[in-house]
Rosetta silent file (secondary structure, phi, psi, omega in degrees, C-alpha in Angstrom):
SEQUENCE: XXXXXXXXXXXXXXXXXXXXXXXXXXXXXXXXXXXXXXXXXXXXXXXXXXXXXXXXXXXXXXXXXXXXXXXXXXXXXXXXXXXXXXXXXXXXXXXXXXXXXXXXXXXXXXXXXXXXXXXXXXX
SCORE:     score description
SCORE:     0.000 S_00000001
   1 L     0.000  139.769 -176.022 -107.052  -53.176   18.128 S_00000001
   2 E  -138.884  107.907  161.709 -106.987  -53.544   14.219 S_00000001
   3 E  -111.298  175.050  179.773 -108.075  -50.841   12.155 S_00000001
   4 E  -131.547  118.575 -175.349 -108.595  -50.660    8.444 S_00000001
   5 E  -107.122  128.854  166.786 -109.141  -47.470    6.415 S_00000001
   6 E  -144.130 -159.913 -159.086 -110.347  -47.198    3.068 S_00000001
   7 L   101.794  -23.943  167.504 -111.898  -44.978    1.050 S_00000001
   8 L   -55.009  176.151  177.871 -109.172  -42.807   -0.579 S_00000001
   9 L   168.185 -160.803  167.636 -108.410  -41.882   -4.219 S_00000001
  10 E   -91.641   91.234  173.821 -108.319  -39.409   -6.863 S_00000001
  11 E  -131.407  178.526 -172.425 -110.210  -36.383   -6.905 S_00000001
  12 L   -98.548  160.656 -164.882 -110.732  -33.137   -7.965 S_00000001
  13 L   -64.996  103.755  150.638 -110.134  -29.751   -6.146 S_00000001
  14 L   137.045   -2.219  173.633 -113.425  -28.866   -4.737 S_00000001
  15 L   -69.504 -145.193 -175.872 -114.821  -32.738   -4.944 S_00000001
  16 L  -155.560  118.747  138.761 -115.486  -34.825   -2.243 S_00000001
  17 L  -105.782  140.541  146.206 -114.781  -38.220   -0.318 S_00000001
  18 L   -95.084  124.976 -167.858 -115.307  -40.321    2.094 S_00000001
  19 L   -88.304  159.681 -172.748 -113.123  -42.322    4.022 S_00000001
  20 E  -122.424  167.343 -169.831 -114.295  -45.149    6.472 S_00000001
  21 E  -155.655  126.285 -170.652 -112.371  -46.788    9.135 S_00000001
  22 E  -123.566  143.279  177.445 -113.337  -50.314   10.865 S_00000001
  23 E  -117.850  142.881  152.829 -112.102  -51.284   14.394 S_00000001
  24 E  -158.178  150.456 -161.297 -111.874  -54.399   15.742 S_00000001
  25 L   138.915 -176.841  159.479 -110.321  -55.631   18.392 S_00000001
  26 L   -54.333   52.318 -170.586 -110.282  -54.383   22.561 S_00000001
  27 L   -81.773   19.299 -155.657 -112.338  -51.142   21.029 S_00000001
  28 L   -88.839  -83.732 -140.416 -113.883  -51.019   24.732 S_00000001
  29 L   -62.107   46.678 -168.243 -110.631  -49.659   26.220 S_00000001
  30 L  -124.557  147.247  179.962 -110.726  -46.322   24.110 S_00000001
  31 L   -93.454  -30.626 -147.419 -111.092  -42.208   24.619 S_00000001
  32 L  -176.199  145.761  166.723 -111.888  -42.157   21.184 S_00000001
  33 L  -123.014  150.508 -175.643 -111.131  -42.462   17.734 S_00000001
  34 E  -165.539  170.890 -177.512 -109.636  -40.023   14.979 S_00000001
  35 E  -129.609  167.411  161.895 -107.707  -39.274   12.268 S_00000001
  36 E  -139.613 -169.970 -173.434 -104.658  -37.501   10.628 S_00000001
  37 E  -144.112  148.141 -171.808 -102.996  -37.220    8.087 S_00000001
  38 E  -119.164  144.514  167.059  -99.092  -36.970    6.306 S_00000001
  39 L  -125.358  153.636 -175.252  -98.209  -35.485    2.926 S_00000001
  40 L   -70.846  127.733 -170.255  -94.701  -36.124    2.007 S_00000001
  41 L   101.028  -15.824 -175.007  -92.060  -34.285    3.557 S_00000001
  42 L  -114.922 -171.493 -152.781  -94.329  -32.761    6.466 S_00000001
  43 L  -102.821  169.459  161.757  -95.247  -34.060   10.192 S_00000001
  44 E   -72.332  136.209  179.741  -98.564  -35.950   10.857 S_00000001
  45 E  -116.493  107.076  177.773 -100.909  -33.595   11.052 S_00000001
  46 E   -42.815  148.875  170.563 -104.275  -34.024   13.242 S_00000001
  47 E  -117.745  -66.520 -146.233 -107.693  -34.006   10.937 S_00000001
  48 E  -149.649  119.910  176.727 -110.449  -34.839   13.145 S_00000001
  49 E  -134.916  160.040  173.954 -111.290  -36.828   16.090 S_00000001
  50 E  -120.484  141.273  145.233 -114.724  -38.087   18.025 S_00000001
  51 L   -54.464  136.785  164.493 -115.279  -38.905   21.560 S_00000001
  52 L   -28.831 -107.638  169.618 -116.093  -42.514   22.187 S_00000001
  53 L     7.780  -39.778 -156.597 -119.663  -41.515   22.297 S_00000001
  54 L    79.803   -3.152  177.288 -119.644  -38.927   19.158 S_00000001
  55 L  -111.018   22.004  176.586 -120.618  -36.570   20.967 S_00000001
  56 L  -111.740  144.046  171.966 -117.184  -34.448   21.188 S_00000001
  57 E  -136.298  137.451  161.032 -115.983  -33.715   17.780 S_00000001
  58 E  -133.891  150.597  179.987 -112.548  -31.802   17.057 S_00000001
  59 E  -164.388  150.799  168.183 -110.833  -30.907   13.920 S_00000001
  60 L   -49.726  118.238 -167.216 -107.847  -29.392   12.651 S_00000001
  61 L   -46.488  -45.962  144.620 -108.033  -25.640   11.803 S_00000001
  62 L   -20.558  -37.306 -140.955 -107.289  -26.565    7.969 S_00000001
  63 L  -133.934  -32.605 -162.198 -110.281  -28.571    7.717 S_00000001
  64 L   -64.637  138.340 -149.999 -112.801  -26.877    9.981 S_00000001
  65 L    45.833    5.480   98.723 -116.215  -26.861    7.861 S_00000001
  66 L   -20.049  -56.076 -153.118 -114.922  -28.928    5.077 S_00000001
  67 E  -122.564  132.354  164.174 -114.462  -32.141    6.881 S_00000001
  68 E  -118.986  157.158 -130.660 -116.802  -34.004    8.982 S_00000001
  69 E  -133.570  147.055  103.462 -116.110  -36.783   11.811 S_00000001
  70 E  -159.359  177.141 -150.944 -118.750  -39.504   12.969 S_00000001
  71 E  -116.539  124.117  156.251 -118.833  -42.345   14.439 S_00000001
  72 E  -121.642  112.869  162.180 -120.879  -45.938   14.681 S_00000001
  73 L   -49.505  -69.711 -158.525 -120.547  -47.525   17.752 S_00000001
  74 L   -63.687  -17.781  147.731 -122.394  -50.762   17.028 S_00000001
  75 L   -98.570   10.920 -174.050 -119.711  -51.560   14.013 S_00000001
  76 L    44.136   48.968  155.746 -116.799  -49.941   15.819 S_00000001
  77 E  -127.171  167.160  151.106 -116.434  -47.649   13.002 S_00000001
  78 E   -93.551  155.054  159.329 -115.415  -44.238   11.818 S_00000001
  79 E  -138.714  169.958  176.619 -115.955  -42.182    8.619 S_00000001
  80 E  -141.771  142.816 -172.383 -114.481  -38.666    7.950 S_00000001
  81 E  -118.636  102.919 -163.312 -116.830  -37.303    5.026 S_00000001
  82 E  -111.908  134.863  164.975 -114.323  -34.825    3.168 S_00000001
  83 L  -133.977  179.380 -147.437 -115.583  -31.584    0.709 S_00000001
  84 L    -1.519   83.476 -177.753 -114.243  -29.062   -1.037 S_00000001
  85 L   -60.842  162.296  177.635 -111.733  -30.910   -1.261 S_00000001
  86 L  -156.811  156.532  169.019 -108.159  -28.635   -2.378 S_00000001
  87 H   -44.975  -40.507 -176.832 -104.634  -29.842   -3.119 S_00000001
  88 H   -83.076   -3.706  139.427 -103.184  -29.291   -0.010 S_00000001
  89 H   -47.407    1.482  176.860 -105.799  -32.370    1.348 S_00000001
  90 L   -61.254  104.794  174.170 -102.869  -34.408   -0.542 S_00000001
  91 E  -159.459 -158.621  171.967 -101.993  -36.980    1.917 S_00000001
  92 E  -126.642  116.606 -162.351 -101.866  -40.420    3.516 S_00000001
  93 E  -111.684  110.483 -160.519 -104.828  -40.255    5.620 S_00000001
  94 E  -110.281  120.495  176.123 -104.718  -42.605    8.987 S_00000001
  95 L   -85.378 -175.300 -175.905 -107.395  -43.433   11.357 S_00000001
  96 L  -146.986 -163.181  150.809 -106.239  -44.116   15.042 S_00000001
  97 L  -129.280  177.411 -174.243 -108.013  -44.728   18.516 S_00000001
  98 L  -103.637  109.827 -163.656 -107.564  -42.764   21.791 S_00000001
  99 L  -121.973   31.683  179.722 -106.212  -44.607   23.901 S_00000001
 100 L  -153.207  148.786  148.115 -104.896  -41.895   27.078 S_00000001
 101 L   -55.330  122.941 -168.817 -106.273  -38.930   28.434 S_00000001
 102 L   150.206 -172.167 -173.282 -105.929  -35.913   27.166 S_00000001
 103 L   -64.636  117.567  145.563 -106.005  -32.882   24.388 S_00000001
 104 L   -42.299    8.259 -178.398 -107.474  -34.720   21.365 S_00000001
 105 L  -102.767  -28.112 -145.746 -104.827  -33.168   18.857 S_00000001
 106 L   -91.566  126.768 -171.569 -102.162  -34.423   20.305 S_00000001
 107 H   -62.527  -37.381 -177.019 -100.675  -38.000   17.894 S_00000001
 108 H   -86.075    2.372  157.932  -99.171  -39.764   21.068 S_00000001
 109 H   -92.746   13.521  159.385 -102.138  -40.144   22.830 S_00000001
 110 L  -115.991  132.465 -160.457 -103.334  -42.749   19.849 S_00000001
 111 L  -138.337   18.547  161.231 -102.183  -45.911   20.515 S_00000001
 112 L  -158.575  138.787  129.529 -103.002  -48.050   17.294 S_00000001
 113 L   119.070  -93.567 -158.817 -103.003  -47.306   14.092 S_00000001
 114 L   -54.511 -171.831 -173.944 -104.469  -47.847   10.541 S_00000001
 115 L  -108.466   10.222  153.523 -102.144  -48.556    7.777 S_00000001
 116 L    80.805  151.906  178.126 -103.569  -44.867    5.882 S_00000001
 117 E  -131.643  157.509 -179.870 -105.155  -44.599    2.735 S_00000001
 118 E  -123.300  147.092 -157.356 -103.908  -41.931    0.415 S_00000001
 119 E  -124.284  149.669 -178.835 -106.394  -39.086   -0.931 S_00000001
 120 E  -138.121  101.915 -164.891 -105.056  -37.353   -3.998 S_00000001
 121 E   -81.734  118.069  127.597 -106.421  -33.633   -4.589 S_00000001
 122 L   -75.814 -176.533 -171.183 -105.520  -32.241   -8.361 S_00000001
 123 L   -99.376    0.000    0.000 -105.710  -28.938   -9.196 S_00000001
């Protein structure tokens, strides 16, 4: 599986973006897809994940109302639609897929991926 993320940038505290994420590849063999994210110096942090389907959504307490998840099946994509946006959204933001069973938060149960886009909050 080969994803691609784009969509990052420069914004302002309380703006908004969205990032998109394209799959291609074995996307059959999937729980799911989602994303997280790293700011320098800290752990990967879960954002958001979908069910294959879309019709499970999860997200990181940080984020919850702010950030939305969905899904197109018929391009094997993602988007995460981000608003009031704040500084501490500063990161390198990665999509992944699901590729085991299990608690959607947890990063070792995504088994490919993207090479992260980086979102830049000022204040």
């Amino acid at each position: 599986v080969q994803l691609q993320a784009s969509g990052g940038g420069l914004v302002q505290a309380g703006g908004s973006l969205r990032l998109s994420c394209a799959a291609s590849g074995r996307t059959f063999a999937t729980y799911g897809m989602g994303w997280f994210r790293q700011a320098p110096g800290k752990e990967r942090e879960f954002v958001a994940a979908a069910s294959w389907s879309g019709g499970n959504t999860y997200y990181g307490d940080s984020v919850k109302g702010r950030f939305t998840i969905s899904r197109d099946n018929a391009d094997h994509a993602e988007f995460l639609q981000m608003n009031s946006l704040k500084p501490e959204d500063t990161a390198v933001y990665y999509c992944t897929v699901k590729v085991y069973s299990g608690s959607y938060y947890n990063p070792r149960l995504y088994g490919y991926w993207g090479q992260g886009t980086l979102v830049t909050v000022s204040s």
